[in-house]
C-alpha positions as CSV (number, residue, x, y, z in Angstrom):
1,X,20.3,58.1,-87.7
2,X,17.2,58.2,-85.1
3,X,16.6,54.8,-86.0
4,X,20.1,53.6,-84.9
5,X,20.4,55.7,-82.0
6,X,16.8,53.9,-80.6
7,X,18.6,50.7,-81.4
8,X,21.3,51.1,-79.7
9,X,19.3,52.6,-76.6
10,X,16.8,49.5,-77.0
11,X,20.0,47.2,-76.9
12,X,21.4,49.0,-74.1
13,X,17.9,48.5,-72.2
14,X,18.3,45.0,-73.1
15,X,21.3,44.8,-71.5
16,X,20.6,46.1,-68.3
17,X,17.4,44.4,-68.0
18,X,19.8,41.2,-68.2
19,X,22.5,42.5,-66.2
20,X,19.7,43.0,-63.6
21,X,18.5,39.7,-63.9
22,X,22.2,38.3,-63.4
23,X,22.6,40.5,-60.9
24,X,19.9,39.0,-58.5
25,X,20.9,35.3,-59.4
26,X,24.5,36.7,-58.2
27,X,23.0,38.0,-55.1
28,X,20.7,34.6,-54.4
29,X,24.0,32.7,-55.3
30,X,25.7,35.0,-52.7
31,X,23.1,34.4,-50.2
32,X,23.3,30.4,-50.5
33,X,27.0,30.7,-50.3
34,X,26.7,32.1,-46.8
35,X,24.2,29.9,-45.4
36,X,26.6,27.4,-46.4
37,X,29.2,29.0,-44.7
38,X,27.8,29.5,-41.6
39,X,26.6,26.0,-41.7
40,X,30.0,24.5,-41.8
41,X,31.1,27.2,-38.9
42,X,29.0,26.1,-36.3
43,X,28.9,22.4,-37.5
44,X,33.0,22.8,-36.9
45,X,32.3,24.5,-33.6
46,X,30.4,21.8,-32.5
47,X,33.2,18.7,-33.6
48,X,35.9,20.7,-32.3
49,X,33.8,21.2,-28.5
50,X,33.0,17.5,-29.0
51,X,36.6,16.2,-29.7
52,X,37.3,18.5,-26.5
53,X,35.0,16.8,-24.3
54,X,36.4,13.6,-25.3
55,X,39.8,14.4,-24.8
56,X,39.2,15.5,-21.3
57,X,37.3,12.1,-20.4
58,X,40.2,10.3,-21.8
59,X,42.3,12.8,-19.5
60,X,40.0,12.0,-16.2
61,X,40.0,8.5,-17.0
62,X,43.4,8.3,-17.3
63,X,43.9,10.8,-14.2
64,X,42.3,8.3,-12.5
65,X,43.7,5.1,-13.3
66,X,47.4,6.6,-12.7
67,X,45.9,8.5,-9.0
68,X,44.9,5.0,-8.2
69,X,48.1,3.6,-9.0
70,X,50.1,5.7,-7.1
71,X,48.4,5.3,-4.1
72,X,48.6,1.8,-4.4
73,X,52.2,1.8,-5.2
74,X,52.7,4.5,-2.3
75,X,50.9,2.3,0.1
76,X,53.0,-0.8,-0.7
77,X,56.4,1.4,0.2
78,X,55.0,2.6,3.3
79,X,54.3,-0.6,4.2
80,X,57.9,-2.1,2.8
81,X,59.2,0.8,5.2
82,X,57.3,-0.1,8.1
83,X,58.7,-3.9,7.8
84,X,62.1,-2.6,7.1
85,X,61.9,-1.1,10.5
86,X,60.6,-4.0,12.8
């Protein structure tokens, strides 16, 4: 009866000598798993401020080109007005 009950505490040591083992791969595993994480957040942070900055050029530019336009459309009725007038 001795001899099974030191068996069976041997096995038991067994077992949490492995589940100790499998426990610090788990937390390794964990560790990785957030780097990775953390990795894609900023690398998202960073495309999402780069699509922003593109969009707003594209917005200036085409600011500009329609500002420029106007003016040159509001010029030619001012000047349509003045003949009008004569």
């Amino acid at each position: 009866m001795d001899k099974q009950i030191l068996n069976m505490l041997s096995d038991i040591q067994q077992n949490m000598k492995e589940f100790d083992r499998n426990l610090k791969e788990f937390g390794n595993d964990l560790k990785e798993v957030k780097e990775t994480v953390n990795r894609i957040e900023t690398s998202q942070t960073e495309d999402v401020i780069a699509m922003l900055k593109v969009g707003n050029q594209r917005s200036e530019t085409d600011f500009h080109y329609l500002n420029t336009r106007i003016t040159n459309i509001d010029k030619r009725v001012f000047n349509l007005e003045n003949r009008a007038e004569r």
